[in-house]
N, C-alpha and C positions, 0 to 999 in steps of 0.2 A: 600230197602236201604242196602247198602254192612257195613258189622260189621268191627267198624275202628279198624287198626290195632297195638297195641300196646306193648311195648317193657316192660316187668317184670324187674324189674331190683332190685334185692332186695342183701342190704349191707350184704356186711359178718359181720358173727359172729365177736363182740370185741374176742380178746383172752382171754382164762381163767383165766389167772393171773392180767387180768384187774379188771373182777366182784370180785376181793377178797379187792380190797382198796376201794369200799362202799358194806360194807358188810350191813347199815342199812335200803340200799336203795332194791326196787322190782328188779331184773333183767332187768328186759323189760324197766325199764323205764333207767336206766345205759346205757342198748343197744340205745334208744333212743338219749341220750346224746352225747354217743359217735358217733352215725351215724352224726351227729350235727357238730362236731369238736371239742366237752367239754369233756377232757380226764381227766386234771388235775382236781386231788381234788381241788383244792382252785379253777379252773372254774367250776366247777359240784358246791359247793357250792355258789360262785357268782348268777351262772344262778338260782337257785332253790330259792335264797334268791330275786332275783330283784335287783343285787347289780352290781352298775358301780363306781368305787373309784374315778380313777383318771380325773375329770371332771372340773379341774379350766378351766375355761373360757380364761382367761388370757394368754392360751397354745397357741391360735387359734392366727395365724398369722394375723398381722393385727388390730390385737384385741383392744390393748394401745391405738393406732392415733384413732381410732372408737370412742371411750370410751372418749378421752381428746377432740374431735371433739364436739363431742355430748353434752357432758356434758358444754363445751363453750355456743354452740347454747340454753341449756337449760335455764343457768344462764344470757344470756345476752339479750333471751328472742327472741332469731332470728327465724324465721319463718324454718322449717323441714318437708320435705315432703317426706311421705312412701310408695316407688312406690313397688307398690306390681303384683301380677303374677291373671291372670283370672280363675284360678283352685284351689281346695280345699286347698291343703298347701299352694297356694300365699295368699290366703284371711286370711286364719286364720292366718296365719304369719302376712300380714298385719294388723286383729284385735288388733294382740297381740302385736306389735311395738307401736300402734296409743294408747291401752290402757299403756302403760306403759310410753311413753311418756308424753304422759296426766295427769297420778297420777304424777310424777315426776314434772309438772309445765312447762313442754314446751310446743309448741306453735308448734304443729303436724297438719299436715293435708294429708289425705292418697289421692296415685293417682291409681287406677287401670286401666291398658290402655285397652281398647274394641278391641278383637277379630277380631272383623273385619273391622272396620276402621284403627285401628294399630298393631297389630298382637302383637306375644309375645316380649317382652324384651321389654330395653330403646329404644325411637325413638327420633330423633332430633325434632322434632315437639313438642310435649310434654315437653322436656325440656325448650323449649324456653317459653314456656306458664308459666311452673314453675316461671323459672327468670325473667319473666315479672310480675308474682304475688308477685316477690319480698321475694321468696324462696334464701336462705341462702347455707342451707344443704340438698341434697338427700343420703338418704339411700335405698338402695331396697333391697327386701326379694323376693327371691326364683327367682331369674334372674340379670342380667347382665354380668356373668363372659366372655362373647364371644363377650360384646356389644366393641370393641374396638374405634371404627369413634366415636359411639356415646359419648359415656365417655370422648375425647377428646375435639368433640362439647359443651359438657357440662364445660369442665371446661374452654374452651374460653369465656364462659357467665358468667363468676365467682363463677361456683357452684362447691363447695365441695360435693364431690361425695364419698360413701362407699358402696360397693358392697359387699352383703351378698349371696351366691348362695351356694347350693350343687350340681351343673352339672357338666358333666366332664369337665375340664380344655382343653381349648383350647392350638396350640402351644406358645400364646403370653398372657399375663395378661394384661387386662384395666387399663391404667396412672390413675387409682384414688388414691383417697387421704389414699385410705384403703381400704383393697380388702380382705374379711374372707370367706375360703375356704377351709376344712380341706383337700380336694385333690389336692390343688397347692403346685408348688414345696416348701421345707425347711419349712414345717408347722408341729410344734412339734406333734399336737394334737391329740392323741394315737386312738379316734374311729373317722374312714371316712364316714360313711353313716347316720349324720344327715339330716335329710329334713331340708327343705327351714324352715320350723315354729321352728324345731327343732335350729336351727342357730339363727335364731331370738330368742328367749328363751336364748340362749347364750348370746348374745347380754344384753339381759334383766339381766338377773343374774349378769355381771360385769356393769353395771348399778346401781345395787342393791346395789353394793360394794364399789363401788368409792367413797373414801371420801373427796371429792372436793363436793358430794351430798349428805351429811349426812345429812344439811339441810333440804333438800327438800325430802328426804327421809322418815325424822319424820313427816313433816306433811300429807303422803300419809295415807291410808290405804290398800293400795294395795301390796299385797304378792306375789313371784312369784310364792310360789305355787298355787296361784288363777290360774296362766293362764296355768296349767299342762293342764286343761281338752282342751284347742288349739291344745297343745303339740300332744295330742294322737288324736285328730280328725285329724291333718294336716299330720300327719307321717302314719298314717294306711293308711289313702284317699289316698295317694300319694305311696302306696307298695315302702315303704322305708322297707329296714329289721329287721325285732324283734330279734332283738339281741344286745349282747354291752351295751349299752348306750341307745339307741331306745326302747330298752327291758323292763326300767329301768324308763324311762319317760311316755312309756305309759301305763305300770303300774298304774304309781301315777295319770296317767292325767284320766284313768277310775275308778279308786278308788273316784276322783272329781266330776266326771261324773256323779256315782251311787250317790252323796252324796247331790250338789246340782246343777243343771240342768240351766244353761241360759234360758233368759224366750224365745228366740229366741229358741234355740234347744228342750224344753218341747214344743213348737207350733207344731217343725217339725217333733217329734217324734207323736204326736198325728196325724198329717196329715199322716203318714208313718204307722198309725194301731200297735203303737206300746205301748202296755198298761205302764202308768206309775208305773207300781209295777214291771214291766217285768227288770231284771237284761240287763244294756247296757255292751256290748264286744265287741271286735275288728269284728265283725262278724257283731253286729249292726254299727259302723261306717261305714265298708266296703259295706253293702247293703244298708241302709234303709238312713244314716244320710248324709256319702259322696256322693252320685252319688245326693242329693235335692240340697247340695252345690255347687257341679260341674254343673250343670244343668243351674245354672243362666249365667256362662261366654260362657256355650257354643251355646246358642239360643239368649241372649241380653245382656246386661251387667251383669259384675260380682258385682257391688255395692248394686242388692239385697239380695245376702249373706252376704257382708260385712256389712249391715244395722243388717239382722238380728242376729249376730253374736253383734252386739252391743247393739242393741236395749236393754232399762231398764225396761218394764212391759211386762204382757201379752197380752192387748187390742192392743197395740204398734205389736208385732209380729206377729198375727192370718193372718193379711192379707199379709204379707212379705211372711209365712210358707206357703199358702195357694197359693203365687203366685209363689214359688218355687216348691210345689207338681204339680201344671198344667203345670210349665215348666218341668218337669223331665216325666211328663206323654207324651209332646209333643216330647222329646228326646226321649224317648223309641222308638215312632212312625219313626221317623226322622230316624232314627240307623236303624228298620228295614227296613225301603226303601232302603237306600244308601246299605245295606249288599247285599242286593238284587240284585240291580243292579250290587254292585260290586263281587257279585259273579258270577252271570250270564258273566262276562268281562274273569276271572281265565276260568269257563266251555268253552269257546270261545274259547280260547285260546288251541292251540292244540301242543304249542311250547316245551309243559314241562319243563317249563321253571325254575330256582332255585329259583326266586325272582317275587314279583306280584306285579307291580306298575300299578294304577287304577285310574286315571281322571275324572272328570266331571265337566259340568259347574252348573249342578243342585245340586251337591252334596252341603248341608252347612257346611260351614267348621269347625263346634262348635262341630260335631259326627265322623269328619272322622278318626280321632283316634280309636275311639270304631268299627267302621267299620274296620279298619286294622287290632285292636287286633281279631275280630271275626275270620275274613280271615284266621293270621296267626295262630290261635289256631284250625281251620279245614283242616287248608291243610297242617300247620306244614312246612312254609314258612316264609321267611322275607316279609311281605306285605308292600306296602306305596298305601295309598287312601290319592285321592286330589281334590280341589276345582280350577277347570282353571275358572281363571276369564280374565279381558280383556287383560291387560298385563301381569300380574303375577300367578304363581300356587301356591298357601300355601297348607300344606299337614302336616300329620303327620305319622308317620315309627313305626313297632310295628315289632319285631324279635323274633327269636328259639334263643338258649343256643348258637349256634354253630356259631350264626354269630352276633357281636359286629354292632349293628346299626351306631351310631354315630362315629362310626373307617371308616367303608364306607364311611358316610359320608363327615367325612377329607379329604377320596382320591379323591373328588370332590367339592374341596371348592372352585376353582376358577369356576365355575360354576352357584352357590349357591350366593343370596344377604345375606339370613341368614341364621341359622341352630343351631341346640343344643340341648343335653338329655344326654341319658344313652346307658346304654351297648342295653337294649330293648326295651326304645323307645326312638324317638324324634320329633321334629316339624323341618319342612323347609320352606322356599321360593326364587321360583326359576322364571327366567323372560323365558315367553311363549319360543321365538326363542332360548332357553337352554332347553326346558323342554326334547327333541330325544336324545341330550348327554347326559343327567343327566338319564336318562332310560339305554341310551346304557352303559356307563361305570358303572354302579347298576350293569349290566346284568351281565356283564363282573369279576366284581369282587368276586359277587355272585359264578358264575360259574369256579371260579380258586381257591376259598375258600369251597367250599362246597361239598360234596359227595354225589350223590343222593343215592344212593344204602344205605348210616346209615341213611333216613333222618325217623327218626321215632320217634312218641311222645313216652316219657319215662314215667311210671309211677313209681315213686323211691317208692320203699317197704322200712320199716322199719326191717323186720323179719316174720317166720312162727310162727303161733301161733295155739295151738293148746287148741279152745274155749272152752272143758270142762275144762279146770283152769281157768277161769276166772270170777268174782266175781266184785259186784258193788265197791266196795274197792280199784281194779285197775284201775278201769274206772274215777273212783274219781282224784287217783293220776296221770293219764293221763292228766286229766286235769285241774290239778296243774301246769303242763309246760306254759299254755298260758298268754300272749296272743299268737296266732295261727295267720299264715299272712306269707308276702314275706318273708324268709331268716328265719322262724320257722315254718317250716311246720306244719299242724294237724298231726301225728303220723298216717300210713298207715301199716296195717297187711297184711298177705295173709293167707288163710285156705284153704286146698285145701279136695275133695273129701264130699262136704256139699249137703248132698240130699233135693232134691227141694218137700215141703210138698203142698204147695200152689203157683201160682202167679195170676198175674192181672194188668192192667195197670192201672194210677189208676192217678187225674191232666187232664186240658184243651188237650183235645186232646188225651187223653193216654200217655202222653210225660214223664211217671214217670212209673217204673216195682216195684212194690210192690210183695214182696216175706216173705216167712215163708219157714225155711230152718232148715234142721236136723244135728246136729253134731253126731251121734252115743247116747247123751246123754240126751242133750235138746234141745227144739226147740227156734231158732232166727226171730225174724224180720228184716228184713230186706230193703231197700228203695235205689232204683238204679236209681237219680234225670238224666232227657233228656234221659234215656236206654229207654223206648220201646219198642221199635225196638226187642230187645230179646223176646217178649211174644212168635211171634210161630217161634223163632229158640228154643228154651228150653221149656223141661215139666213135668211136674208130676213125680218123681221116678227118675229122672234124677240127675246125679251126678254132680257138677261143681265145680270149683276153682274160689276164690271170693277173690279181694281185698276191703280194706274197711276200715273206720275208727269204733272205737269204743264210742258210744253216750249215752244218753237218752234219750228215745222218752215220753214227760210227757202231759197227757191226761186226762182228767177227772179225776183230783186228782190221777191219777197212773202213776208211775212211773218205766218204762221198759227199759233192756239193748236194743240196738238195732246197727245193721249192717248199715251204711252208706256207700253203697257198689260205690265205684272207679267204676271199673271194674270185668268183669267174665271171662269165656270159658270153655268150657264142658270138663272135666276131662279126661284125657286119660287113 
């Protein structure tokens, strides 16, 4: 297997007139800050305290009509329905609307739409069902900013419509009655990268406030800070970025987390082998807790996470947890077929081409996401894998830095029935006899946008560090910074010239290089997760350059510093 090739790219030194305005702080972790974008004292302290000031709700465009909408429907007791997204932040978003609602004394009832009978967003189908059950008000969390026909369908049925999303804004806004979106245009509201649950929680809080419900307020017992711990499972799940305001929320919502545990989320962490004493992090959201969540919309309905996310005892949850761990076990399975095939499709392919868009009729459409991002993170490509079914193709887009997915996709919207995400990923659906232009003009635009000759994965270094300074002390304050995630990265070193005292591969298959390494002074552990592959290109006495994060590796009551090595390459 050829050793992939990857691009060093480590930040320059802050200037030295920097490190002299925190004089109380370590060096390294100043440099860290600053690699970050936190120069100013007063954001170096912000970020270190978990501190977002300016966070009235009230900023968020939209927000008033939402709030005086809502709070009508609460008081006059009209029926509210929470259409919420089939993915980790739409459920818990939707959780957390449907429990707020509820303490509050309205008359809530959540829709989450199926995957694969109706795909993402608002659909004229659905709302007519609403209005026929005699639904008042829809609200949706983590979707409709793009749903334009539909929102206007809607409001021909009499429905007051409020549209909650954080995707990127399309050229035109949905005619609803209130549309909260810190990325549309003239929206005061100083931090853009709420998730979908994160908005909802906004929503919640100017809820909390309104005193038109002070009433009904007193007789709740529901706090907003109950539903932080949504806040941080829907924003991690969702690689929204740790920082700002995000930073600051899921903070608090893992502080809730560690402290007391939904009886749904204690099932799913026991199903997930994850000891109840064992400290929860953004690391545990991101493996063990998000992908049991995601799991349910993407092989059958999302309404089993949204159950267990609600759910009141433990007897109640065991089988929910339990029917979420055998569906995340069947996704795994499902994910490695579809990469399969859809890699064997790229190898075929002898066109070298900028962009890899990848069909099938077998593929399910619940993993082709995760299929894409596999793609794009091996060949370091814009991938899209899709599901062709009889008329239509639904798919989802996963991209490099260099190329803005959903901007593409703009330049192909008369093509497109629907579309919407982010800069790196999104969902589509496109009708079969469009599916050659929607390939051709991808190809096209890829290849006037794109440079093959830079296309290389980056691994961003934070600085050289040189391991004999360094002491359980730093490592501690290291990781002080987290939580760790999109948009705050784990903090990456490089050391270069580390003599190799030991290796071995070591994991299903050898798929992990376990190493003991010498700095001149002491020896390191070391663990190089999916490397390999290096066992017999490097050996014994052998000198390398190692990037890596710095850890604890804690073992039979011991607790050792240890190398979480990125990447290597033998020293020159």
């Amino acid at each position: 297997m050829p050793i992939p090739l990857k691009r060093w790219e480590i930040t320059p030194r802050a200037p030295d007139s920097h490190f002299t305005q925190f004089p109380d702080l370590p060096p390294l972790i100043v440099q860290i800050l600053y690699n970050r974008g936190f120069t100013a004292p007063q954001e170096v302290r912000d970020f270190l305290a978990h501190r977002w000031p300016d966070d009235n709700p009230l900023r968020l465009k939209g927000m008033p009509q939402a709030v005086e909408r809502l709070s009508q429907a609460i008081i006059k007791q009209e029926p509210i329905a929470v259409y919420g997204d089939y993915d980790a932040d739409g459920v818990t978003a939707t959780a957390l609307m449907m429990q707020v609602l509820t303490a509050l004394g309205g008359q809530p009832q959540a829709y989450i739409p199926n995957r694969f009978d109706e795909g993402y967003g608002l659909n004229n189908e659905a709302l007519a069902e609403l209005a026929e059950r005699g639904v008042k008000v829809v609200i949706t969390v983590d979707c409709g900013i793009r749903s334009i026909d539909e929102v206007a369908y809607g409001n021909s049925l009499g429905l007051d419509i409020i549209i909650t999303d954080h995707h990127t804004v399309g050229q035109e806004i949905p005619p609803a009655l209130a549309v909260i979106n810190p990325k549309q245009p003239e929206c005061a509201y100083p931090f853009k990268e709420l998730a979908g649950v994160g908005l909802a929680y906004k929503v919640a809080q100017a809820l909390f406030h309104a005193d038109v419900l002070k009433e009904h307020r007193s007789q709740s017992n529901l706090h907003e800070n109950n539903l932080l711990d949504l806040v941080a499972l829907g924003t991690v799940a969702d690689l929204a970025p740790l920082y700002g305001e995000n930073r600051k929320l899921v903070n608090q919502g893992l502080h809730w987390l560690n402290r007391s545990l939904r009886p749904g989320l204690a099932a799913l962490m026991t199903q997930g082998n994850v000891g109840s004493n064992k400290k929860i992090t953004a690391g545990t959201i991101g493996f063990t807790i998000g992908p049991r969540l995601n799991a349910a919309g993407r092989l059958d309905s999302a309404l089993a996470a949204y159950q267990l996310l609600m759910v009141k005892n433990g007897p109640e949850a065991t089988p929910l947890a339990t029917e979420l761990d055998q569906q995340n076990k069947e996704r795994q399975r499902l994910t490695e077929y579809t990469v399969q095939i859809a890699r064997q499709a790229v190898l075929a392919d002898k066109t070298h081409n900028l962009l890899h868009f990848v069909c099938h009729p077998d593929f399910n459409p619940g993993v082709v996401g995760l299929a894409a991002s596999r793609l794009s993170e091996e060949f370091y490509r814009p991938a899209l894998v899709a599901t062709q079914g009889p008329d239509v193709t639904r798919g989802s887009a996963r991209s490099i830095p260099e190329f803005h997915i959903t901007e593409a996709l703009d330049q192909c919207a008369d093509l497109l029935v629907r579309y919407g995400g982010h800069a790196a990923a999104a969902g589509f659906t496109v009708e079969n006899e469009k599916l050659p232009a929607l390939k051709e003009r991808l190809m096209d635009i890829a290849q006037n946008s794109l440079d093959i000759t830079q296309l290389r994965p980056t691994v961003s270094i934070d600085g050289e560090v040189n391991l004999r300074g360094v002491r359980p002390d730093l490592i501690e304050t290291i990781s002080s910074l987290q939580p760790f995630g999109y948009g705050n990265p784990t903090p990456r070193f490089l050391t270069r010239n580390l003599r190799i005292k030991y290796r071995k591969t070591v994991g299903l298959e050898g798929k992990h290089l376990k190493l003991v390494l010498h700095d001149g002074r002491q020896t390191w552990d070391g663990i190089a997760f999916r490397q390999g592959y290096w066992l017999d290109k490097v050996h014994v006495s052998q000198n390398i350059d190692v990037v890596y994060s710095l850890e604890f590796n804690e073992w039979n009551n011991q607790r050792r510093m240890q190398l979480n090595i990125k990447d290597l390459r033998p020293s020159e």
